[in-house]
N, C-alpha and C positions, 0 to 999 in steps of 0.2 A: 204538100197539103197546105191551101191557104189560109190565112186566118177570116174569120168572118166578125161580125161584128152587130149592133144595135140589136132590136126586136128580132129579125132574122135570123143572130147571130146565136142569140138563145135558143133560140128551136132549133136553128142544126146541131150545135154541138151539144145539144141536149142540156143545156146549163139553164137552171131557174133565175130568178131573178135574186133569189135571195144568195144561190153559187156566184153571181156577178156582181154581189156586196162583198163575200165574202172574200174574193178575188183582190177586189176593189181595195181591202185593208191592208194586204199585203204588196199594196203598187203595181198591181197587174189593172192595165186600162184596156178593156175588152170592145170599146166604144171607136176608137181611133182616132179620137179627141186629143189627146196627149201625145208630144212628141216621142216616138221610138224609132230606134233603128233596125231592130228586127222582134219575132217574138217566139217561143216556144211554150206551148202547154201542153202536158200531160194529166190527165185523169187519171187516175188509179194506175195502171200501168197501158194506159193508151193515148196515141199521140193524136191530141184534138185539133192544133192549129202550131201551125209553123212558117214562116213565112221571113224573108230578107226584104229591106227597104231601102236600103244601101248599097252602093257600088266598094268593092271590099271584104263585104262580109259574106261568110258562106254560116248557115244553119241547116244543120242536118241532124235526124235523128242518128243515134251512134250506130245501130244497125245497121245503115242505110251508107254511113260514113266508112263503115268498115269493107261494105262489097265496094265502093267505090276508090277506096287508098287503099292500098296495101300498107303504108308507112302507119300506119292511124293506129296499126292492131300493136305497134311498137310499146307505143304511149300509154293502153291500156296495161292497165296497175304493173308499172313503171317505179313508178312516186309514193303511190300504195301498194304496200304489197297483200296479196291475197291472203297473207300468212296472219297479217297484222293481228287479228282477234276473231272469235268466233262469228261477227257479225260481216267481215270482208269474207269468211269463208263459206258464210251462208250465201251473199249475196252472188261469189264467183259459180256459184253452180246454175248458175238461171242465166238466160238467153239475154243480152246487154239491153237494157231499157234505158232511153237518157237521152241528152241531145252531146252532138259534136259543134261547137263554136268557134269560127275561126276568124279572125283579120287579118285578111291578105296582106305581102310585105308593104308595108310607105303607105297601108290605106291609114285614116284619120278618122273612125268610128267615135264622132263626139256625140251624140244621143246614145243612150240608155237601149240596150237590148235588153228585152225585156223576157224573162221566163217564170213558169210556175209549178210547182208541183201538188196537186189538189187532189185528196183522200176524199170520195163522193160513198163508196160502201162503209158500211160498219163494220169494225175488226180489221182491217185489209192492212194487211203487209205491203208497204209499198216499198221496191226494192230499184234505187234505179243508180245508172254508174254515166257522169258526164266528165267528157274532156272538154280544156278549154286551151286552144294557142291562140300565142299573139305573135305573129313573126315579125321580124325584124323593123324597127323603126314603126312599129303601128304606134296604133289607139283605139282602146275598145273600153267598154262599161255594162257591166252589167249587172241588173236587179233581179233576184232571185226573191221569191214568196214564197211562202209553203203553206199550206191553210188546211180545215179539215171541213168541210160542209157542215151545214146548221147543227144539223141531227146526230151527227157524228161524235160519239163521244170518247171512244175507243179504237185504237189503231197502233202502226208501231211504222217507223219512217227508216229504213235504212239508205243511206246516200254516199256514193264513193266521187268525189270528184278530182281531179290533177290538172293542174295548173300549169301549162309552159309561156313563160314570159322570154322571149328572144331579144337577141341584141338589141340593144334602145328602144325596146319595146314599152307600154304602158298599161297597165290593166287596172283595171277598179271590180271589186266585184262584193255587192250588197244582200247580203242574205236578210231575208224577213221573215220572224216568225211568228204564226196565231194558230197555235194547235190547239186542241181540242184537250180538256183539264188531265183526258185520263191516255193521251198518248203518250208511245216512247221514243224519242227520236235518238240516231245514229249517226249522224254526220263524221267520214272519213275522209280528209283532204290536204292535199301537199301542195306547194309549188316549187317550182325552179326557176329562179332569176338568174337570168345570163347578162351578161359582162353591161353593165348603163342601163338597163331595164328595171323598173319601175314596178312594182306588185301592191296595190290595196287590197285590204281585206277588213268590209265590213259588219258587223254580226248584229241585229238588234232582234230582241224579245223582248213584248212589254204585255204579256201573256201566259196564265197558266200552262203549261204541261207537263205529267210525272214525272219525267225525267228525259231530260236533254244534254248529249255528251259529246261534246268534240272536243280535238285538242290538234287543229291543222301545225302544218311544219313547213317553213319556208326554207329551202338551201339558197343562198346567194353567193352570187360570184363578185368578180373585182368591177365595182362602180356600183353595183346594184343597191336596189332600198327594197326593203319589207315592213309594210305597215299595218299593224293588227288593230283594229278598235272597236269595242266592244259595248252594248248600251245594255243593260238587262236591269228588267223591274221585276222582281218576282214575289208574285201574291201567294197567299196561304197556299197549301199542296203543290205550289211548283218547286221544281231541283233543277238545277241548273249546274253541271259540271264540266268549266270551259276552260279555255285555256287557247294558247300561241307561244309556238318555239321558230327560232331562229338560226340557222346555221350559219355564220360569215364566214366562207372556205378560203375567201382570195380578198387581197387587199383593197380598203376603201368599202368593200361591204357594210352597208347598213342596215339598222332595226331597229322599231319602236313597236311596242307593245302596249296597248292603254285600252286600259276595263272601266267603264263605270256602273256599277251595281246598287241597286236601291232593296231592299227586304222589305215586303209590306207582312211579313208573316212566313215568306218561301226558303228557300237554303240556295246559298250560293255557294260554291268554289269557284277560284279563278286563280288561274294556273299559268304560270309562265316561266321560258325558261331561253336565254340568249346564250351563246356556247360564241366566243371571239376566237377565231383557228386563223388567221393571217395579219400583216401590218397594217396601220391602221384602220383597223377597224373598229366600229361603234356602234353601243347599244344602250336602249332607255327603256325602262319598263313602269307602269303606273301604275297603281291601282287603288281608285278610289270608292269606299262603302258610304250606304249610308242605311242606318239600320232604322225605322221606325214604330216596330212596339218588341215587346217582349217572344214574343215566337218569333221562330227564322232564326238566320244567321249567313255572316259573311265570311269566308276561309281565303283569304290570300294566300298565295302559294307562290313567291319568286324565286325562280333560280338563276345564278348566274353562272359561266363556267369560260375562264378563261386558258386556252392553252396556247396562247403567243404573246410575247411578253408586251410586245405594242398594239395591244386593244383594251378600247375605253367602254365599259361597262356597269350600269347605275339600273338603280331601280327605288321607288317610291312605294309606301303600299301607307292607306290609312283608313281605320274604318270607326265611324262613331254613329251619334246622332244629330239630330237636327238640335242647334244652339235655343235653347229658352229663349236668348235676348231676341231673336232672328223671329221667333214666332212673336210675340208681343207685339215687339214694334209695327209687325203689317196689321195684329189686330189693334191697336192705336190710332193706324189709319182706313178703319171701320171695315177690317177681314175678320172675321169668323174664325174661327181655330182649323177648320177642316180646307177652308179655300186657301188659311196664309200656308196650309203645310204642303197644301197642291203645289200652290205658285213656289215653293221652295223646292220640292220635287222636279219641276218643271226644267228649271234653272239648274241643279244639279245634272238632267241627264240634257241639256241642250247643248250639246258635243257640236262645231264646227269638224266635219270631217273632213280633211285636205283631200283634192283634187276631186271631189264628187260634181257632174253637174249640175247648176243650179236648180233644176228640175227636180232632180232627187233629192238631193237639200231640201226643196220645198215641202217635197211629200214625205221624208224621215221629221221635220219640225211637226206636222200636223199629227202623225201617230203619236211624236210624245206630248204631247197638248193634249189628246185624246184620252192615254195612259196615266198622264197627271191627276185630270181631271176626274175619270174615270173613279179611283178611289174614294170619291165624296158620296156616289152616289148610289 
C-alpha cells in the first residue's frame, strides 16, 4: 500500500485536516515535502500508508513480513518476552498489528523513515508489536509519533517493539509523543547490539498523558554502544515513568543513559540502571530535573551493578529549580517573569542528540520552542 499525500491524500486515507496537524506535531509529513526514506502509518489498528523510497530498505507490515520470512516469526518477542507483564500478555493474544523495518546488509539509509501510530476512535485500545533490523554494516533512522486525534480524549496504547542492531550496524530510533491528557501508554522494548553496532534511543514528551511507562533494555556485545536520551516536560495531570537499562555482556561494550525532565505541576520518575559483565567496559548515566512550582515532582532512580572487576560505571542525578539570579537577570533585560522562565526552559531541554539527522534535529528543536513556550500561554 502506498503512501498518498496533499488534498487527495486526505480524502483517501480518510484523515481531516486537523488528523494532518496532529500528525504534523509528531514529525509525520503526510505532504511529501520533507526528506524521508520510507513511511509507515497505522490508524487505530489499520494500515493506511506504507511505502519504501530507498534502495535497502524493505517496509512491511509484520503480518505481511511474517507470511513472507519464515526467520521473522524467530524475532518475535525474542527480546520481549510475552511473559513480561500483564500488558505483553494481553497484547500476545491478538493477531500481530505493526510494521517489520529492515536495512538490507551495507545499505546506508541516511533520511529518516518515517512512522506513526494514530488513535482516531475514542476509548480504543491500540495494540501493536513492531520489529526492527539493521543488518550487518547498515544505517537506518527512524521517527516514530504517536498522537491521538483532536477529539480524542481517552484511550490506552500498548506497544511491543525489538530491536536487532547487527555487526557494525547503526540505528537511531526517535519516539514522539502528544497523547491525549487522559491516555495510558505501554511501551515494551529491547535491543540487541551485536559486536561494533551502534543503537540510539530517543524518547521526547512535551505533553500531557495519565500515564506513560516504559523502561527499554539494551544487551550489548563486544564494540557496541547504547544510547538512551530522554526529553520529558510534564505539565499538571501527566506521570511519566521511564527509564533505560544496559547490559555490557562482552568486552568494550558501552552505555550512556541521559534523562532531561522539567515538572510544570506532572510526576516524573526516571529510572536507570547499567549492570558492567565483561572487560572494559563503560557506563554513564544522567539525570537532570528541573522542578517549577510546588505540585509535581522528580524521582531519580540510578542504579548501577558491576559484576567484572574491569568496568567503569558513573552516574549524575540532580534535581532543583530555576536560580532566582537566572530569572532577574533576563528580566533586566526587559523579560517578563513568564518569557525569562520559558527561554530557561527552553535551554534546559535543548539536548544536542548524537548522530540524529539534521532534519530531525530541526524538527525535535521546534517542538521544544513550541513546549517552552507553550506554558505562557
Amino acid at each position: 500500500m502506498r503512501g498518498v499525500s496533499g488534498e487527495e491524500g486526505e480524502e483517501i486515507m480518510g484523515l481531516s485536516k486537523s488528523d494532518i496537524r496532529k500528525l504534523q506535531k509528531v514529525g509525520y509529513d503526510a505532504s511529501g515535502a520533507v526528506p524521508r526514506a520510507g513511511t509507515f502509518l497505522t490508524r487505530d489498528h489499520e494500515v493506511v500508508s506504507s511505502e519504501e523510497r530507498e534502495k535497502g530498505l524493505e517496509i512491511l507490515s509484520l503480518e505481511v513480513a511474517l507470511r513472507k520470512y519464515s526467520w521473522v516469526e524467530e524475532l518475535v518477542f525474542e527480546l520481549v518476552s510475552k511473559e513480561k507483564d500483564d500488558y505483553t500478555k494481553e497484547l500476545a493474544k491478538f493477531s500481530p498489528v505493526g510494521y517489520f523495518i529492515r536495512a538490507l546488509p551495507g545499505a546506508r539509509i541516511t533520511k529518516p523513515v518515517q512512522s506513526c501510530f494514530f488513535i482516531k476512535t475514542a476509548r480504543f485500545s491500540q495494540m501493536v508489536h513492531n520489529i526492527i533490523v539493521a543488518e550487518p554494516e547498515s544505517e537506518l533512522h527512524i521517527i516514530t509519533g504517536c498522537t491521538t486525534a483532536s477529539y480524542v480524549k481517552q484511550g490506552s496504547h500498548i506497544g511491543v517493539t525489538e530491536f536487532y542492531v547487527r555487526e557494525n550496524a547503526r540505528l537511531s530510533y526517535t519516539m514522539i509523543h502528544d497523547w491525549a491528557p487522559q491516555v495510558r501508554v505501554f511501551p515494551r522494548s529491547a535491543a540487541l547490539v551485536e559486536a561494533g553496532g551502534t543503537f540510539i534511543s530517543n524518547y521526547i514528551a512535551l505533553t500531557a498523558a495519565e500515564l506513560v511507562q516504559a523502561y527499554p533494555m539494551a544487551t550489548v556485545k563486544r564494540g557496541g554502544v547504547a544510547r538512551f536520551n530522554s526529553i520529558i516536560y510534564a505539565p499538571q495531570g501527566a506521570h511519566f515513568d521511564l527509564g533505560a537499562a544496559a547490559k555490557l555482556i562482552e568486552p568494550e561494550a558501552k552505555a550512556e543513559i541521559i534523562s532531561r525532565a522539567v515538572s510544570d505541576g506532572g510526576e516524573v520518575v526516571a529510572r536507570g540502571y547499567l549492570e558492567g559483565g565483561a572487560a572494559n567496559t563503560k557506563g554513564h548515566m544522567e539525570c537532570s530535573g528541573l522542578l517549577l512550582r510546588g505540585e509535581g515532582s522528580i524521582h531519580a532512580v540510578p542504579e548501577l551493578k558491576g559484576i567484572f572487576p574491569e568496568t567503569d560505571l558513573s552516574h549524575e542525578a540532580a534535581v532543583g529549580k530555576i536560580a532566582d539570579e537566572e530569572i532577574q537577570y533576563l528580566m533586566t533585560r526587559g523579560l517578563d517573569q513568564d518569557t525569562a522562565t520559558s527561554l530557561i526552559v527552553r535551554g534546559f531541554l535543548d539536548v544536542r542528540l548524537k548522530g540524529l539527522p539534521p532534519e530531525l534535529q530541526l524538527a525535535i528543536d521546534t517542538m521544544i520552542k513550541k513546549a517552552s513556550l507553550g506554558r505562557t500561554m
